[in-house]
C-alpha positions as CSV (number, residue, x, y, z in Angstrom):
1,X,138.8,106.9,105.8
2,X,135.9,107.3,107.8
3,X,135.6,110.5,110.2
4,X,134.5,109.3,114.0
5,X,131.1,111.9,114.3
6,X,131.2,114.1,117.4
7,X,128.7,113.4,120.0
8,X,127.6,115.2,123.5
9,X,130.2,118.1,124.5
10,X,130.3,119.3,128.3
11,X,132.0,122.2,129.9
12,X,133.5,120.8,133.2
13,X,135.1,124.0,133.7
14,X,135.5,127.9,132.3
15,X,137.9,130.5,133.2
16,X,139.2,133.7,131.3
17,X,137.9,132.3,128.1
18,X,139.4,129.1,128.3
19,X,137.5,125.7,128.7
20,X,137.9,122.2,129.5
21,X,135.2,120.3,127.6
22,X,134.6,116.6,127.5
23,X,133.8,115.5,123.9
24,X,132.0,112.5,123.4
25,X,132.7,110.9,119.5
26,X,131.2,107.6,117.8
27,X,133.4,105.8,116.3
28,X,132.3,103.8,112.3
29,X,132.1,100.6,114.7
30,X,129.5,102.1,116.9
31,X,131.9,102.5,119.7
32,X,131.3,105.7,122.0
33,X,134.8,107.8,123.3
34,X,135.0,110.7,125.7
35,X,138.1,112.6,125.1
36,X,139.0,115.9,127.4
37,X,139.8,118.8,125.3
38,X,140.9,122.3,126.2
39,X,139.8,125.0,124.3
40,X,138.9,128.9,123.6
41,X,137.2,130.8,121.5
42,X,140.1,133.4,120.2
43,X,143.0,132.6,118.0
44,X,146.6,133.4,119.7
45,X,149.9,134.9,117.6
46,X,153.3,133.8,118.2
47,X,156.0,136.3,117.0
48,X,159.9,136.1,116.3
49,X,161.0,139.4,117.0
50,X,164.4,140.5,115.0
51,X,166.6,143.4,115.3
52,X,168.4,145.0,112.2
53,X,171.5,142.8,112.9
54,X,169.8,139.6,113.7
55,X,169.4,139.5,117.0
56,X,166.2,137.2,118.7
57,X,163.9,139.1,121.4
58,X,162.5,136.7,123.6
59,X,161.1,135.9,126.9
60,X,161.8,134.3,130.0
61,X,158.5,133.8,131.8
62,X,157.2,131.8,134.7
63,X,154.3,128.8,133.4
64,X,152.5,127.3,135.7
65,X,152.0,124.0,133.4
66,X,156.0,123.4,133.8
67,X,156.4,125.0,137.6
68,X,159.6,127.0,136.5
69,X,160.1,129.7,134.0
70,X,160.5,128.8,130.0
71,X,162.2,130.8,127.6
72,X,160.1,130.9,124.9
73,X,159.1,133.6,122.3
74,X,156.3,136.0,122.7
75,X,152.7,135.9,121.9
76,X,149.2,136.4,122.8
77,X,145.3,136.0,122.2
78,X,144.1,138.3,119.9
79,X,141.4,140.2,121.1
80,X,137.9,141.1,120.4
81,X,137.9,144.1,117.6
82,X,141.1,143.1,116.9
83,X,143.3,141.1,114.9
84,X,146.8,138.9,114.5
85,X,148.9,141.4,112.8
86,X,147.6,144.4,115.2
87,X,147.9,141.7,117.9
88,X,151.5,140.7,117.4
89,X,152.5,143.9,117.6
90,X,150.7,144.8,120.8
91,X,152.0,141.8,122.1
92,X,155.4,142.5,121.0
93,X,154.9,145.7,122.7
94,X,153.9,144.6,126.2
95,X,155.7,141.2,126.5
96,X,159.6,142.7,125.1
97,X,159.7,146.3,125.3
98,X,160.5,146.5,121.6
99,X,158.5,147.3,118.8
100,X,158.5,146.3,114.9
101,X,157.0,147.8,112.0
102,X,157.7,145.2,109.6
103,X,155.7,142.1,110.5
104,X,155.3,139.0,107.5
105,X,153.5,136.8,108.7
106,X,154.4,133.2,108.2
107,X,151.8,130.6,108.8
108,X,148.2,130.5,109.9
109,X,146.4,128.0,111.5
110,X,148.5,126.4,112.9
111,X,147.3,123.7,115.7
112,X,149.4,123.7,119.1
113,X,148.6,120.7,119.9
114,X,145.6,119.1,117.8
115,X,145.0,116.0,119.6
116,X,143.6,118.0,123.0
117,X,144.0,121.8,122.5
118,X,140.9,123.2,120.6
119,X,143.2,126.9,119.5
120,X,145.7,127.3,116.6
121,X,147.3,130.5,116.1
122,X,149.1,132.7,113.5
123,X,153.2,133.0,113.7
124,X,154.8,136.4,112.8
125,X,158.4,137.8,112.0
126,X,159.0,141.0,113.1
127,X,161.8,142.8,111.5
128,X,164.1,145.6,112.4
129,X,162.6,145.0,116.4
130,X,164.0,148.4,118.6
131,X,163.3,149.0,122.3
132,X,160.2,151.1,123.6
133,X,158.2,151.9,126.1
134,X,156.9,148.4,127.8
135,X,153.0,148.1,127.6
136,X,151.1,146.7,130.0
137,X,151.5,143.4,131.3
138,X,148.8,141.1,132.6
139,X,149.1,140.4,136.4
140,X,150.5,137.0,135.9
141,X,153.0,137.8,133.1
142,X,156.5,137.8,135.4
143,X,157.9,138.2,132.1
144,X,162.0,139.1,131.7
145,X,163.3,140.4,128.3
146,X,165.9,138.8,126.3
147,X,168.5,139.4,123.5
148,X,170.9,137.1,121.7
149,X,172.5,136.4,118.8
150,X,170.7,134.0,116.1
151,X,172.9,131.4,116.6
152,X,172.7,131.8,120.3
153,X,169.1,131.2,120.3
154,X,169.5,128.3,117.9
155,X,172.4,126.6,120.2
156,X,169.1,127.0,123.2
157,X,166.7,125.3,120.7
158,X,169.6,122.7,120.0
159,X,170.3,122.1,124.1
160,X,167.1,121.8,125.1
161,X,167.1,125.3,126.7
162,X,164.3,126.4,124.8
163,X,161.6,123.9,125.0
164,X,158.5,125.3,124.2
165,X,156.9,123.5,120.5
166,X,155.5,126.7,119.5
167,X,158.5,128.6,119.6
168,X,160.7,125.9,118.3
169,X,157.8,125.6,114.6
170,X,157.9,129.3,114.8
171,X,161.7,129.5,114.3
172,X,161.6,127.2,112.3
173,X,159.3,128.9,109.7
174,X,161.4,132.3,109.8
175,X,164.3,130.3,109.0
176,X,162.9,128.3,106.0
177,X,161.1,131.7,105.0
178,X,163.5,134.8,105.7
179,X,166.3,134.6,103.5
180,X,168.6,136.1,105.5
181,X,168.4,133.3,108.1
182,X,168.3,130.5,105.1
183,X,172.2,130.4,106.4
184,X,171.5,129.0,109.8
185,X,169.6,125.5,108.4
């Protein structure tokens, strides 16, 4: 198969690191297509947080994409003289109040949405997860902690509760990799 070859990129708008770019690419046929992409320039980590007796820490936090709040799992960009592992657990940190010092990660590169988002980011488990002291959160972050069983946060996933992509692969991948939660496929 023949690649398309990009052509003239424009930034129709910036803001904290995140651009919308119009991509122009020429088709094997000679044919000329603007498509809008959204991109930045860091990678992001998405993190499924564990306690000791299988427990999920996640998020309930408002997006302005959706207009309501979406229960999703925490993440984050990963920050200049930084990187994903040190990042997850920041993130962890600041978005939960809970902290882990067993973090495998479990994929990397991995596109959010490759057709228009120019990002992929790294998932992580974190193991063993116990409260702390909340970092800081970003202005925007209305973010409100939550804790449930496994098979609570699965029957979410299941019901259409949960329904954010990235936190739906993300789970997915601990449970095909964490033997422990091989059970629940």
């Amino acid at each position: 198969m023949i690649n398309p070859t990009a052509g003239k990129r424009v930034v129709r708008y910036e803001h904290w690191n995140r651009r919308a770019v119009t991509q122009e690419f020429i088709f094997p046929n000679g044919e000329f297509r603007t498509y809008l992409l959204l991109e930045t320039d860091k990678k992001a980590v998405i993190i499924f947080p564990l306690t000791s007796n299988l427990d999920v820490i996640a998020i309930r936090i408002f997006r302005v994409a959706a207009n309501k709040e979406i229960v999703e799992l925490p993440g984050g960009l990963v920050e200049e003289n930084s990187n994903p592992t040190d990042t997850a657990k920041r993130e962890l940190e600041e978005e939960t109040s809970y902290m882990s010092n067993k973090m495998i990660r479990l994929g990397t590169g991995i596109w959010f949405d490759p057709a228009s988002i120019k990002v992929n980011y790294d998932a992580f488990l974190a193991l063993d997860c116990e409260p702390c002291k909340r970092g800081t959160l970003d202005d925007d972050e209305l973010i409100k902690t939550e804790r449930m069983p496994i098979g609570e946060w699965l029957e979410k996933i299941k019901t259409g509760v949960v329904q954010d992509n990235k936190s739906i692969a993300v789970t997915l991948l601990a449970l095909m990799k964490y033997k422990k939660l091989r059970q629940y496929l």
